[in-house]
C-alpha positions as CSV (number, residue, x, y, z in Angstrom):
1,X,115.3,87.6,90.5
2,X,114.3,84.8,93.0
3,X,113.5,86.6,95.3
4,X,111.8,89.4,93.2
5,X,109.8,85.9,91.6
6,X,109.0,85.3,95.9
7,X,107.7,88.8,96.2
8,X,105.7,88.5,93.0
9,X,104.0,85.5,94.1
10,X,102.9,86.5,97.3
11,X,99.4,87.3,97.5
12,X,98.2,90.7,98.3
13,X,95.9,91.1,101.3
14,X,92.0,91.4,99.9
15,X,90.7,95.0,101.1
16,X,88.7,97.9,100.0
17,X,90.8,100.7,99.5
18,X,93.4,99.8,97.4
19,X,94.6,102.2,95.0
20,X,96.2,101.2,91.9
21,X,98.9,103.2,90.1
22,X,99.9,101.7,86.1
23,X,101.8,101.8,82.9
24,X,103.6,100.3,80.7
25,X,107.2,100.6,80.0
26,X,108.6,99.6,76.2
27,X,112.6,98.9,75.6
28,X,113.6,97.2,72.4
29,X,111.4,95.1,70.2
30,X,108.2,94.7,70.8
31,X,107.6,93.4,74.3
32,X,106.1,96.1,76.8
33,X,105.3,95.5,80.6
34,X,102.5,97.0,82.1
35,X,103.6,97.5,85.6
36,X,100.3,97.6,88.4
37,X,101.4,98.8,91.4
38,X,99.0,98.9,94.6
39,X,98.9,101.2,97.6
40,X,96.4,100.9,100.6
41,X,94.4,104.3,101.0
42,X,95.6,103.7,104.7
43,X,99.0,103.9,104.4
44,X,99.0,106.6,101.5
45,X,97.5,108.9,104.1
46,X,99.4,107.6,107.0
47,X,102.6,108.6,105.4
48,X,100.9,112.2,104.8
49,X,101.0,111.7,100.4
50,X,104.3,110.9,100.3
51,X,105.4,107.9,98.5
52,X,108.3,105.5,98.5
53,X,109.1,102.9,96.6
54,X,109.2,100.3,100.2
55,X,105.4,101.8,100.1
56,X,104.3,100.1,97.0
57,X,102.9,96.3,96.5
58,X,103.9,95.1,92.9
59,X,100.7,93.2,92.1
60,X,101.5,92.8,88.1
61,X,104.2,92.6,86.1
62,X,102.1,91.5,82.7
63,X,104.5,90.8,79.7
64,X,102.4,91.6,76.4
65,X,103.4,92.5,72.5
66,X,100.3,94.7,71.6
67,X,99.3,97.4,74.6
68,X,95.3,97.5,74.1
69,X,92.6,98.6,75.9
70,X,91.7,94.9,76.1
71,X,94.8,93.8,77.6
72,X,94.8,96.1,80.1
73,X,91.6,95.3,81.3
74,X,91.8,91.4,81.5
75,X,95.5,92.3,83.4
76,X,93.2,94.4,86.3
77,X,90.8,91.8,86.5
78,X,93.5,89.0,86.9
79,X,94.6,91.6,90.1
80,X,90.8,92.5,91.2
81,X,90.8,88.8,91.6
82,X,93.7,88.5,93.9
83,X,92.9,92.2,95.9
84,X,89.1,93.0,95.2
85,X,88.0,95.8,93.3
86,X,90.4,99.1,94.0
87,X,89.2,102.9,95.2
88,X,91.2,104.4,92.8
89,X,93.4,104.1,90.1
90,X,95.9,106.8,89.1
91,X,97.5,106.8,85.5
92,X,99.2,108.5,83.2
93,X,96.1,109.4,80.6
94,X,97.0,107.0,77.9
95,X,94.3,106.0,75.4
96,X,94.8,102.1,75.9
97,X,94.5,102.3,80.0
98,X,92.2,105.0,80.2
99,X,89.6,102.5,77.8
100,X,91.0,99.6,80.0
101,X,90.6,100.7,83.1
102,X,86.3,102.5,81.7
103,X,85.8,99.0,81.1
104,X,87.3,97.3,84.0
105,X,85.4,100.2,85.8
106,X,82.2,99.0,84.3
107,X,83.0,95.4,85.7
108,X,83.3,96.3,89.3
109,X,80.3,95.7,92.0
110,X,81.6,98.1,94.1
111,X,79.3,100.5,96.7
112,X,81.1,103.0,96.0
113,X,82.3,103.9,92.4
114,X,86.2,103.2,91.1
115,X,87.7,106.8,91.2
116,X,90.0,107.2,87.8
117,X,92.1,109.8,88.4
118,X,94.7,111.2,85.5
119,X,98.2,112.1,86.9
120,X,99.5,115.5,87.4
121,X,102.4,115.4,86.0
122,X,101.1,114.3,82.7
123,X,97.9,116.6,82.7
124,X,100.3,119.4,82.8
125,X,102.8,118.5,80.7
126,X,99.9,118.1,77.7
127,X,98.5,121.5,78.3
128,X,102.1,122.5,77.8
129,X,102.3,120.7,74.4
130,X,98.7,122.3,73.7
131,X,100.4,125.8,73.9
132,X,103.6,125.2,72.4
133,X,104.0,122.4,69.8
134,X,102.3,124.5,67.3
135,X,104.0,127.5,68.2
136,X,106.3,129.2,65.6
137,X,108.2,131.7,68.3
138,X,108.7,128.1,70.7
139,X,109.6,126.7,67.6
140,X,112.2,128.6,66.4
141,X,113.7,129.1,69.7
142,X,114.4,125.4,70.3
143,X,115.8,125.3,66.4
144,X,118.4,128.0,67.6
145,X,118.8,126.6,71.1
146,X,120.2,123.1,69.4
147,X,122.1,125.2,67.0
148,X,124.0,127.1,69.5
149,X,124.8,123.6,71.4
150,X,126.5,122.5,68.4
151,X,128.7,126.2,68.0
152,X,129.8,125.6,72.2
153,X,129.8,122.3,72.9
154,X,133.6,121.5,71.5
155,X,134.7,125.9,72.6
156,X,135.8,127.9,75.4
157,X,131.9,128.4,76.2
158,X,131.1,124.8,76.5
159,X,130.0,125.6,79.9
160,X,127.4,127.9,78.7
161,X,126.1,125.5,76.0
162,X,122.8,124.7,76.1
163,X,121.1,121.2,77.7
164,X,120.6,118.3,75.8
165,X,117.5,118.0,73.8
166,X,115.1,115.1,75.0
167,X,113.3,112.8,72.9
168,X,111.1,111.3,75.8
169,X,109.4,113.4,78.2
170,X,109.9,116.7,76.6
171,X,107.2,118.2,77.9
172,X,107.8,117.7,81.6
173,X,110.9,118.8,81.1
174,X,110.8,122.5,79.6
175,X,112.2,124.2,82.9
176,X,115.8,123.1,82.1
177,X,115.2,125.0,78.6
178,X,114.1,128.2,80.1
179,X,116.3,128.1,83.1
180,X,119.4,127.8,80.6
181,X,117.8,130.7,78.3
182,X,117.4,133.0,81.5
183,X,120.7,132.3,82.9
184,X,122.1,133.6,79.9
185,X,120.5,136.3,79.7
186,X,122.1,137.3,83.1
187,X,125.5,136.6,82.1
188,X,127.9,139.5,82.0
189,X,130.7,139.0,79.5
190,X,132.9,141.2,82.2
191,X,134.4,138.4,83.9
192,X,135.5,136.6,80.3
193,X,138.2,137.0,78.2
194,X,138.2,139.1,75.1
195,X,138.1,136.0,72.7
196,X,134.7,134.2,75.3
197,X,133.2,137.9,75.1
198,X,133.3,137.8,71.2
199,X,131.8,134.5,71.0
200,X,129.2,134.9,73.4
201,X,127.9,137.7,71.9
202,X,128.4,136.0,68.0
203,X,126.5,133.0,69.3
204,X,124.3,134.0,72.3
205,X,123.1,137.1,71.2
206,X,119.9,135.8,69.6
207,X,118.4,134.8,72.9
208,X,117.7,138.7,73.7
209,X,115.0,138.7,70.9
210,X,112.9,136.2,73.0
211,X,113.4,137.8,76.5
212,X,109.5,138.6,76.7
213,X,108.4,135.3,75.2
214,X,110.9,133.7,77.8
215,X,109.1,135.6,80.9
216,X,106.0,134.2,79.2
217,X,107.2,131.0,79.2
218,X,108.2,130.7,82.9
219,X,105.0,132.6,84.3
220,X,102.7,129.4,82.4
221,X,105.7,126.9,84.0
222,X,104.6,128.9,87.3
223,X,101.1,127.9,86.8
224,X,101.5,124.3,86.4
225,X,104.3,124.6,88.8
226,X,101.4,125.7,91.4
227,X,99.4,122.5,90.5
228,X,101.7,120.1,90.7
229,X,103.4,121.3,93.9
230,X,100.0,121.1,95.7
231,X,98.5,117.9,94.3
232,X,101.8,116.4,94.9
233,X,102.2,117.4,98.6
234,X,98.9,117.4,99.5
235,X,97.0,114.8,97.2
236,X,93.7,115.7,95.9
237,X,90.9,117.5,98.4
238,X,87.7,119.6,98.2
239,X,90.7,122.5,99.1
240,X,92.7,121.8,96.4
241,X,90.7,123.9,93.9
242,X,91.3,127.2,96.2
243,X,94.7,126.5,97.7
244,X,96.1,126.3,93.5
245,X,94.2,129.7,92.7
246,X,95.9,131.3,95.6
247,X,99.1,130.4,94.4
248,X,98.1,131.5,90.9
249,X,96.5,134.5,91.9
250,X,100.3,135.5,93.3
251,X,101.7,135.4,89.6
252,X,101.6,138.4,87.2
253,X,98.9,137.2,84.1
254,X,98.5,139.6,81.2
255,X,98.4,137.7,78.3
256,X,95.5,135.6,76.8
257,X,97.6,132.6,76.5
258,X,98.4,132.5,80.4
259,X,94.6,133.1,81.1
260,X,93.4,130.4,79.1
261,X,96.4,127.8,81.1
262,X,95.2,129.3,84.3
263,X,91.9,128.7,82.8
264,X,92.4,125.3,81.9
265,X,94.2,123.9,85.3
266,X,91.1,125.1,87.3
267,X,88.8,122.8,85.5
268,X,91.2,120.1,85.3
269,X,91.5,120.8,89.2
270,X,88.1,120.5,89.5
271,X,87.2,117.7,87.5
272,X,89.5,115.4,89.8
273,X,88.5,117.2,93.4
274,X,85.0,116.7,92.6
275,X,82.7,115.3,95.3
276,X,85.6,113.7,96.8
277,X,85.5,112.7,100.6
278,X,89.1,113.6,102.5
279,X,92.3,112.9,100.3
280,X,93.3,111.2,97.3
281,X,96.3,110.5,95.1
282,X,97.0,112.2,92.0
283,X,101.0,111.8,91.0
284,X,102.0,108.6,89.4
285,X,105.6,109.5,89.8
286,X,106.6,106.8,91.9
287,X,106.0,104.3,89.3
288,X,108.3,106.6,86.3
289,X,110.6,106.3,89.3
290,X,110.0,102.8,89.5
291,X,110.9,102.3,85.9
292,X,113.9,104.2,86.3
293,X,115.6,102.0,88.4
294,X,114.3,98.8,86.7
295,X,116.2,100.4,83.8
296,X,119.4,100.7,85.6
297,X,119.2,97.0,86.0
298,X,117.8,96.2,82.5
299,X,120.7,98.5,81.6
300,X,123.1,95.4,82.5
301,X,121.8,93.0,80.1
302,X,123.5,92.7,76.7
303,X,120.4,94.2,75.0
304,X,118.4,96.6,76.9
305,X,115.1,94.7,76.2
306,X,111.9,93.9,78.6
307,X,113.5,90.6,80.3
308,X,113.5,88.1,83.4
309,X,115.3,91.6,85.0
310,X,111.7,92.9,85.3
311,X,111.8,90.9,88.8
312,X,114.2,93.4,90.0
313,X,111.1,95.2,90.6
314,X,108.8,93.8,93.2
315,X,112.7,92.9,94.9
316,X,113.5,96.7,95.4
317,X,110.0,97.8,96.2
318,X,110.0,95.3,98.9
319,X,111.8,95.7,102.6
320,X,114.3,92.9,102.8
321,X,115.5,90.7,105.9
322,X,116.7,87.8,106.2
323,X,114.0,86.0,106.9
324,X,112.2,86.9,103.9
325,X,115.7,86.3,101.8
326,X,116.1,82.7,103.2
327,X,112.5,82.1,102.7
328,X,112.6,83.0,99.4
329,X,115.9,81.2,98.3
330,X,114.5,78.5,100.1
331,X,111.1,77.9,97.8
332,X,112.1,79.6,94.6
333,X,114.5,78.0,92.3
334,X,116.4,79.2,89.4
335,X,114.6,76.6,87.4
336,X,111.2,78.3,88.5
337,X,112.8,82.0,87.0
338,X,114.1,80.0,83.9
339,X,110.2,78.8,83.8
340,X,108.9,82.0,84.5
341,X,110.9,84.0,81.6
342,X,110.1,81.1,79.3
343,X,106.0,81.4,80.2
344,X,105.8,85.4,80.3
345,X,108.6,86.9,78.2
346,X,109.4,84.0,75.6
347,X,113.1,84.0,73.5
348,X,114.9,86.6,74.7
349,X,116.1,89.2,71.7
350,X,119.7,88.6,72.6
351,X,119.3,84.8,72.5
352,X,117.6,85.1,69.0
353,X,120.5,87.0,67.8
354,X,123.1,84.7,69.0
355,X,121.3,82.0,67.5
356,X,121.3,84.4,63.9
357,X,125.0,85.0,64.3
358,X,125.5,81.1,64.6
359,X,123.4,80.3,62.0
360,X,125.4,82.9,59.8
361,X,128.5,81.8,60.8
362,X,128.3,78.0,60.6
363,X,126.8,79.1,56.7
364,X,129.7,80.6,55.9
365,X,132.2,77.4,56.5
């Protein structure tokens, strides 16, 4: 953390191209971070759109109890300050940063206008929830699907039971749902024993009823796959629009509803590709991935809340040697984390309920 605190306070070199990549990440209570991480449009294309977390410059790690539109504009002006205005910034679509970042937009003096891009990943995953969550047939096969988990989870067939159902993220992960449903649907009982053939077919049986609505359900997967693979590998270009029909234009569309996905990517594809000059980001995922392993540290703490452990991040984004370690240890004090936690995060939940569970306690003598 002292040397996450080191990293933090370092100040980012002023340029022109940065690109900014944010959200905000929410454990218990009410605290959420919005995480601003930075990216020079240099190095994104010297490393050819690939991203690692060594790439990325942590330039906020702002503490707040009420995610607004406000607050995430006054948070990209505190960094605008520190970097000048970005080239970009890449997000995940939300309401509250898509109105911060408009307004922080309008704030800028820039030559050239701040490109907002919205992420892939999310994009797609929405027009999935735009097809589905209303959908009886999708409906009704996840009903079944967690049914059958519950009939195989503790049997002979556990193996065959079906994944477990997400509550975050859903909808960017549907392909572990289908790819369960089809591999089912190629089992042959055969190989099992009388009393595993029985059950399969008393339990499993249902799935045959959605085999064309399952083929439907991969082919629009196949679509968005074909977005997502380019814009991730390749970034965004003025080629982007005809390299994703080409893949598309490979898949078998008949029905209305894969038209009107196919439909639907193009112009997204071509909303974010217009008038741009060479290559530009459009996956957030680093920073999800970012968050990830924040939260295997946050994980750690005797309540997984949004803590001083928040300075893990700008310590594993960072390439550490030792002169940067002895550096750090050597200007940053424990008292100056104890200060930071205090001025950006407050009581911690855990402290509060120790304090509860005293107060209780020394009632009850």
């Amino acid at each position: 953390m002292r040397y996450g605190l080191y990293q933090l306070k370092k100040l980012p070199k002023r340029r022109d191209d940065w690109i900014f990549i944010l959200d905000h990440s929410i454990e218990f209570g009410k605290k959420q971070c919005l995480l601003i991480l930075g990216i020079s449009k240099e190095k994104f294309l010297k490393n050819n759109c690939r991203l690692q977390h060594k790439d990325m410059t942590v330039l906020a790690t702002d503490i707040i109890e009420s995610a607004t539109g406000q607050s995430v504009t006054d948070s990209l002006v505190k960094v605008a300050e520190k970097t000048g205005f970005p080239a970009q910034i890449v997000s995940d679509g939300g309401s509250n940063i898509l109105n911060g970042c408009h307004d922080f937009i309008g704030l800028s003096n820039t030559v050239q206008p701040i490109r907002q891009t919205y992420d892939v990943t999310h994009k797609t995953a929405l027009l999935l929830k735009h097809q589905l969550k209303n959908d009886k047939i999708w409906q009704s096969f996840c009903k079944k699907t967690a049914f059958s988990k519950k009939c195989l989870v503790h049997t002979e067939l556990g193996y065959l039971a079906p994944p477990k159902p997400r509550d975050k993220s859903r909808w960017q992960n549907l392909d572990m749902y289908i790819k369960w449903a089809e591999m089912i649907l190629s089992q042959k009982t055969k190989s099992m024993s009388k009393s595993e053939a029985e059950k399969f077919k008393a339990k499993l049986s249902w799935l045959t009823e959605y085999k064309p609505h399952i083929k439907e359900w991969r082919t629009m997967l196949n679509i968005l796959h074909a977005v997502k693979y380019e814009v991730k590998t390749n970034g965004f270009s003025n080629k982007t629009t005809d390299a994703v029909k080409k893949e598309i234009d490979k898949l078998t569309i008949k029905s209305q509803r894969l038209q009107d996905v196919k439909s639907q990517v193009i112009i997204y594809v071509d909303e974010e590709s217009d008038g741009i000059e060479g290559v530009i980001l459009g996956c957030s995922d680093i920073i999800e991935s970012i968050f990830g392993k924040y939260k295997n540290f946050s994980g750690k703490s005797p309540m997984k809340e949004i803590g001083r452990a928040i300075l893990t991040i700008p310590a594993f984004t960072s390439t550490i040697d030792y002169k940067q370690v002895k550096e750090a240890m050597e200007t940053i004090s424990a008292k100056e984390v104890a200060e930071w936690q205090k001025n950006n995060i407050g009581s911690s939940l855990f402290s509060k309920r120790k304090q509860a569970f005293n107060l209780k306690k020394e009632k009850s003598r």
